[in-house]
C-alpha positions in Angstrom: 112.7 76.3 127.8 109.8 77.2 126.3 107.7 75.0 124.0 108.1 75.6 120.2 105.2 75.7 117.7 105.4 73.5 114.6 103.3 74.5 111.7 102.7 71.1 109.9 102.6 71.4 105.7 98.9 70.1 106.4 98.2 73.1 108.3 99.2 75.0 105.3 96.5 78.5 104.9 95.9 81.3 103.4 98.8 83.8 103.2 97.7 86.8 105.0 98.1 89.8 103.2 100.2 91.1 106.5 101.3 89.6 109.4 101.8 91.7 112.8 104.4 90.6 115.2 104.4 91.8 118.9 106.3 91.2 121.9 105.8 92.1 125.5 107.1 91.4 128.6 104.9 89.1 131.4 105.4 88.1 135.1 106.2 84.7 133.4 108.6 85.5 130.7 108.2 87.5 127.1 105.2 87.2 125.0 105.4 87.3 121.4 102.0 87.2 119.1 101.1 87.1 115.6 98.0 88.1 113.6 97.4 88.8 110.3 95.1 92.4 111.1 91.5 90.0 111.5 92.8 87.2 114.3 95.4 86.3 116.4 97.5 83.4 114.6 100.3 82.4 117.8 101.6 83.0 120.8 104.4 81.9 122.7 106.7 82.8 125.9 110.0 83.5 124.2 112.7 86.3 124.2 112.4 86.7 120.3 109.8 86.6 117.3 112.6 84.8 115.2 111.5 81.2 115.9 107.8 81.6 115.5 107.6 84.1 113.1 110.1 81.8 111.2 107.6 78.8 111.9 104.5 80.6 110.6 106.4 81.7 107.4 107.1 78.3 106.6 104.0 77.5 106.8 102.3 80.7 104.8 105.3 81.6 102.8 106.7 85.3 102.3 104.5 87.6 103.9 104.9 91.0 104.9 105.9 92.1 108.4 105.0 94.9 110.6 106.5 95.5 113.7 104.9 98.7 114.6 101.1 98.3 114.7 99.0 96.1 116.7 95.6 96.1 115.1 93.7 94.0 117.0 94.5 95.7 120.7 96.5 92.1 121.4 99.3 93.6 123.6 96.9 95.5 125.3 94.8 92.6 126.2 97.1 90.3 127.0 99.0 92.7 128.9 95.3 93.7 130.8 95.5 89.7 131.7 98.8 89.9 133.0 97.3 93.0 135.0 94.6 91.1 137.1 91.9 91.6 134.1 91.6 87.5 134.0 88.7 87.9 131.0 90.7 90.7 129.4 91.9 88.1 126.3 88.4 86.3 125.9 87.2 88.2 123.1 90.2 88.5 121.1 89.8 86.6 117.8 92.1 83.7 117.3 92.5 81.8 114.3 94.8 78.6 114.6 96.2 76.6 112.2 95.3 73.1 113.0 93.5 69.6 111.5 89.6 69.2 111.9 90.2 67.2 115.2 92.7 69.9 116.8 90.0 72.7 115.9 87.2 71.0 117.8 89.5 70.7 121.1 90.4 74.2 120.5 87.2 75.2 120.5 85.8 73.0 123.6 89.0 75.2 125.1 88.3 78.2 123.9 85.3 77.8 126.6 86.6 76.7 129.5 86.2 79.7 132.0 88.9 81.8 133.6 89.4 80.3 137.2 88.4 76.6 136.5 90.0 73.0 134.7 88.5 71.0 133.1 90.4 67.4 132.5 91.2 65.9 128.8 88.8 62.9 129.7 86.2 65.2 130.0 87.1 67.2 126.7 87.0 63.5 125.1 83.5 63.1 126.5 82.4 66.1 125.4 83.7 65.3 121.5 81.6 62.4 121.7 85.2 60.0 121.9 84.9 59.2 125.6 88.8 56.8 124.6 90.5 59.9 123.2 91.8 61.4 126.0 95.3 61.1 124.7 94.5 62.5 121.4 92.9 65.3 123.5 96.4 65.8 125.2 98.2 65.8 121.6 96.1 68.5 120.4 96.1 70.3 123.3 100.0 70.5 123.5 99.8 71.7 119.7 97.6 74.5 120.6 99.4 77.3 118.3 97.7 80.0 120.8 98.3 79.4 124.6 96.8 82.0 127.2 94.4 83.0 124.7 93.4 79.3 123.9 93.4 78.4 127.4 95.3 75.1 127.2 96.8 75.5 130.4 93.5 74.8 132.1 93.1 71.4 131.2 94.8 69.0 134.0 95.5 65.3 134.6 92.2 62.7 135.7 93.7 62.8 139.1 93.8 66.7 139.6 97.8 66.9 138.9 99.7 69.5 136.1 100.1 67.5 133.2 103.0 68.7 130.8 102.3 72.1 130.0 104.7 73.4 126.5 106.1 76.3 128.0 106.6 75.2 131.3 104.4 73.1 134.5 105.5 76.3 136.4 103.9 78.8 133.9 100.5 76.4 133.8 100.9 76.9 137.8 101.4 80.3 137.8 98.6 81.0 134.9 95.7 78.7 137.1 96.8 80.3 140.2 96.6 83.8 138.4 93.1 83.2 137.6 91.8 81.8 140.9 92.6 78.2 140.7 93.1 76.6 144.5 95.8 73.6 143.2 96.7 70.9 145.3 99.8 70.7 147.0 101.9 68.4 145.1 105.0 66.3 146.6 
């Protein structure tokens, strides 16, 4: 089942003046994206928009929605990922709705390079909060923008695939997409 994305009230932006929904298929199941025409604002594997695009409303309240355009190229980067073009999605603009503390994991994320993991003790280190290792976990299983936001290269202390939202065997299949030798596990 994939994971579902929970816009908290504190969250709460700016209503975008429109918000583009797109959906396309992967190796790993359906992608669906939104972004308001500047950034990307979520992802996630499902076979509908209806759940997320119903999340972010909450969230931003009525919005206008267009089906038809992708301004930002989105589908075509992704799909280019998808393709063997591992980098493909590293310039797209992302946006994510988040608290202060969420945003700075994000970011440490945001540059972790294609083919390598990085574990959430070391994301801890590098926020300066060497015990936060579990809050690292918590924000990263809140990222609002997998693939893009490359949550799915951070991994346990020991090496292993921690929970991943939409699936251990999409994390699996994304690191091994990208290059990543994984261990064997029992």
């Amino acid at each position: 089942m994939a994971g579902f994305i929970v816009f908290e009230p504190a969250d709460r932006i700016e209503s975008p003046e429109r918000i583009f929904v797109g959906k396309l298929d992967s190796p790993i199941g359906s992608v669906v994206y939104l972004t308001d025409g500047v950034a990307l604002r979520a992802v996630e594997f499902a076979e509908t928009p209806d759940r997320l695009l119903s999340a972010f409303l909450r969230s931003v309240g009525p919005t206008p929605i267009d089906t038809r355009s992708d301004p930002l190229g989105v589908g075509v980067a992704i799909r280019a990922y998808f393709g063997g073009d591992i980098r493909a999605i590293e310039a797209l603009p992302a946006t994510p709705a988040g608290t202060r503390f969420q945003q700075r994991v994000w970011s440490l994320l945001r540059k972790i390079p294609a083919g390598r993991t990085v574990t959430y003790g070391a994301i801890a280190d590098q926020l300066g909060t060497p015990s936060a290792a579990r809050a690292v976990g918590a924000a990263n299983g809140s990222n609002p923008i997998p693939i893009v936001i490359p949550c799915h290269r951070v991994i346990g202390a020991n090496g292993t695939l921690t929970g991943y939202g939409s699936g251990v065997f999409r994390k699996e299949w994304l690191l091994s997409h990208e290059g990543v030798q994984l261990p064997l596990l029992d």
